[in-house]
N, C-alpha and C positions, 0 to 999 in steps of 0.2 A: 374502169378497172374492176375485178371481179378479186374481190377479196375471202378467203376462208377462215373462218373464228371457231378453234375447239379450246371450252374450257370444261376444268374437270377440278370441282371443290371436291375436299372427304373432312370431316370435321367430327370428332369421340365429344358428345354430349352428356353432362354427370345425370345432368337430370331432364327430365320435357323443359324446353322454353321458348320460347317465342327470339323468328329475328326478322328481319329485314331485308332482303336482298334484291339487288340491282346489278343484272349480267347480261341481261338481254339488249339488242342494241333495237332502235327506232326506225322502223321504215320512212321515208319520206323525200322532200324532191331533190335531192341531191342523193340518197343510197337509198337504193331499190333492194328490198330482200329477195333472194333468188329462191331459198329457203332456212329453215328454222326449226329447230326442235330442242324443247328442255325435258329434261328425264331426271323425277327426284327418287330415290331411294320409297321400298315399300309403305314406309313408315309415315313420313311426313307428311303434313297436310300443309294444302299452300292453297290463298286466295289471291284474288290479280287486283290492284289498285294501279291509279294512273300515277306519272312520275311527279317530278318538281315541276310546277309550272304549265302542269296537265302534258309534258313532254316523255317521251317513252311510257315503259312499266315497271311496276315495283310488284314483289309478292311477299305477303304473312307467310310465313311458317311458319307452324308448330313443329317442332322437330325434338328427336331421341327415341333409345341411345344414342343414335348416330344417321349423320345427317350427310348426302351426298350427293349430288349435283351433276348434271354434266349438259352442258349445253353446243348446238354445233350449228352454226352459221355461214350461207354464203351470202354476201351483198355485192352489189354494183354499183361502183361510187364513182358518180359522175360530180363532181367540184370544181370548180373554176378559183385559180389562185388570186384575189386581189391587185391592184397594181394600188398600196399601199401610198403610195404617196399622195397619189389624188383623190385618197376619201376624205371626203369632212369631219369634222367634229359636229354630233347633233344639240342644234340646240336646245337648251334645258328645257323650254319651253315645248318641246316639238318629242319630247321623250315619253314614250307611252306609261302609263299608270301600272302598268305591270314589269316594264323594265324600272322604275325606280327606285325598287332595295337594291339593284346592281350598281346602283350609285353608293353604298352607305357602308362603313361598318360593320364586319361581322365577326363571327366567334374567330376565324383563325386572320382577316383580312383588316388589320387594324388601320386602315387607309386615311386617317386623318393624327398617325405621327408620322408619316412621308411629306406631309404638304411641305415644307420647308423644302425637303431636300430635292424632289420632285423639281420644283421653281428654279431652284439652283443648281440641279443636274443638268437640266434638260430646256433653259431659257429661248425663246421666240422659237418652239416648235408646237404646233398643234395637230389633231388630228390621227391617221395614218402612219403618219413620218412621226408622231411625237411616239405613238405605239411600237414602231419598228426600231425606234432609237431602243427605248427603254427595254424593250425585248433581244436587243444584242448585248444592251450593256450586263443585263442578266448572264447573258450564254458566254460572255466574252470573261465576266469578273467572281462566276460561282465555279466550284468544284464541282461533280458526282461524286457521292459520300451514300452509300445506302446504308452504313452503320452510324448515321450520325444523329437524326433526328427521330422523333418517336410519334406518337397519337395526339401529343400536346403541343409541338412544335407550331409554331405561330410562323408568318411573315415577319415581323420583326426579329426572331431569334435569330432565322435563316437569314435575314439582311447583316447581323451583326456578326454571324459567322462565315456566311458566304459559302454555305453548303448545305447539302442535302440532296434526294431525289425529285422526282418529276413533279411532287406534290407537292413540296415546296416551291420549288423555281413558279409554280403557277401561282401560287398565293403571293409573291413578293411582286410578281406581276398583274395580278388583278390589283391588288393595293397601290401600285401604285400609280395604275388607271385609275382606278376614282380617287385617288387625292388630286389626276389632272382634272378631274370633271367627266370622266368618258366612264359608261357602263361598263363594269366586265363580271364574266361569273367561271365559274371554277366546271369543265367540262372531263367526264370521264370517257374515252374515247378505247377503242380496240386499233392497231396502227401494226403495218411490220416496221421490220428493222430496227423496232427497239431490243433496247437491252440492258436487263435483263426484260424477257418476256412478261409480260403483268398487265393490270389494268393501267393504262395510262392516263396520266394527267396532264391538260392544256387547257388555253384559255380560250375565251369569245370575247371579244370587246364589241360595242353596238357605235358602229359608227355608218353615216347616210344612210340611217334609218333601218339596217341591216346588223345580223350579227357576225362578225367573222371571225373563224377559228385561228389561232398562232399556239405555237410553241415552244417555250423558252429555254427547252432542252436541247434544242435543236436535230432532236431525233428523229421527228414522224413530220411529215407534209401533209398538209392540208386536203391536198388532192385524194390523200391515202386513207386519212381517219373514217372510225366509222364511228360517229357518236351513240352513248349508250346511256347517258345522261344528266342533269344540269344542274346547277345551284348556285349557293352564295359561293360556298367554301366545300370543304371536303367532309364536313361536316352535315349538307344536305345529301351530297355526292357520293358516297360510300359504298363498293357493291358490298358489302355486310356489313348490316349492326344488330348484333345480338343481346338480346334483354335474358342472357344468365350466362353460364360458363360453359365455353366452348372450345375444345382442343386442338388445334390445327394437324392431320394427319399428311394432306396433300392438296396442292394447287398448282395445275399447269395452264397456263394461257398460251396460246399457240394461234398466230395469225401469219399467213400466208398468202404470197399472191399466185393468182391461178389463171394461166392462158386461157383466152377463151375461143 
């Protein structure tokens, strides 16, 4: 499937400062980039650093007054859907040294106050099927709420209220893969047919030795995402984090599909 990605930041800067950003999506063997191009504004200096996990890219800016962005993507996403039931759980032992902070604890993904309920939600399932349980019971028993939660929202909060956006629904569901023992990380993805149009949020969990993407929104499919990059929480994940005060003026995200 041949996918189209235009996005277009504009952001009023009081003073020069440095930020962070991450918009660009990753070539590799499941999305082939057809082509790609990012366009910053005259001003800004930007350096190219590798992502989380040496996975896509990230770029420095210096940026001000004013900082504007426009990036334009086509990919070909060739993914194959799972048959969920029949993946294993990998054993601890058998988990590579670089997936095992996706086992642990982190700033938004508090996964060791879920073990209780985990055990007692979700009893004699493992695996695939334990994944896909827990990822309906999300889509089945949350709202969509985009005024509900903010930059501090945790997975516990969204567990106790049972709402929020797409960045929520993933952290309630990576959390509470690893309180089962199964890897997952927080995946920022470009998809049609959500809505509203944005960067989206879903997960990966690492089960037979592989990572595979879900979504506990139940908006984007697998076959459709085009990953753009990975982390514990939304907190590595962010396509902007700015080290001083920045104005939001405009942001459109726009993914489409295109005959080929």
């Amino acid at each position: 499937m041949r996918l189209s990605v235009q996005t277009h930041l504009l952001y009023e800067v009081s003073q020069p400062c440095d930020l962070l950003l991450q918009i660009e999506a990753m070539p590799d063997a499941e999305q082939a980039c057809h082509s790609a191009h990012v366009r910053f504004d005259s001003q800004s200096i930007h350096k190219e650093i590798a992502g989380e996990n040496g996975i896509g890219k990230r770029r420095w800016i210096k940026a001000g007054p004013l900082f504007e962005c426009r990036y334009e993507a086509t990919f070909d996403v060739e993914r194959e859907i799972p048959a969920w039931e029949s993946l294993a759980q990998t054993a601890w032992m058998q988990i590579p040294a670089d997936v095992i902070k996706y086992l642990k604890p982190s700033r938004y993904c508090h996964s060791d106050q879920f073990l209780e309920f985990v055990s007692n939600q979700f009893p004699d399932q493992s695996g695939g099927g334990l994944v896909l349980a827990m990822n309906n019971w999300i889509n089945q028993n949350f709202t969509y709420d985009n005024s509900h939660s903010d930059v501090g929202t945790t997975a516990t909060d969204s567990f106790v209220s049972l709402r929020g956006v797409c960045r929520d629904y993933a952290h309630v569901l990576i959390a509470f893969a690893r309180a089962a023992g199964i890897p997952a990380r927080f995946v920022s993805v470009y998809a049609p047919h959500v809505e509203p149009q944005d960067f989206h949020a879903v997960v990966e969990v690492y089960l037979d030795g592989y990572w595979h993407l879900i979504d506990p929104t139940g908006m984007a499919n697998a076959a459709q995402m085009i990953r753009i990059c990975v982390g514990r929480d939304a907190a590595d994940a962010s396509f902007l984090t700015s080290y001083g005060w920045m104005e939001l003026k405009k942001q459109t995200v726009l993914v489409t599909e295109l005959v080929e």
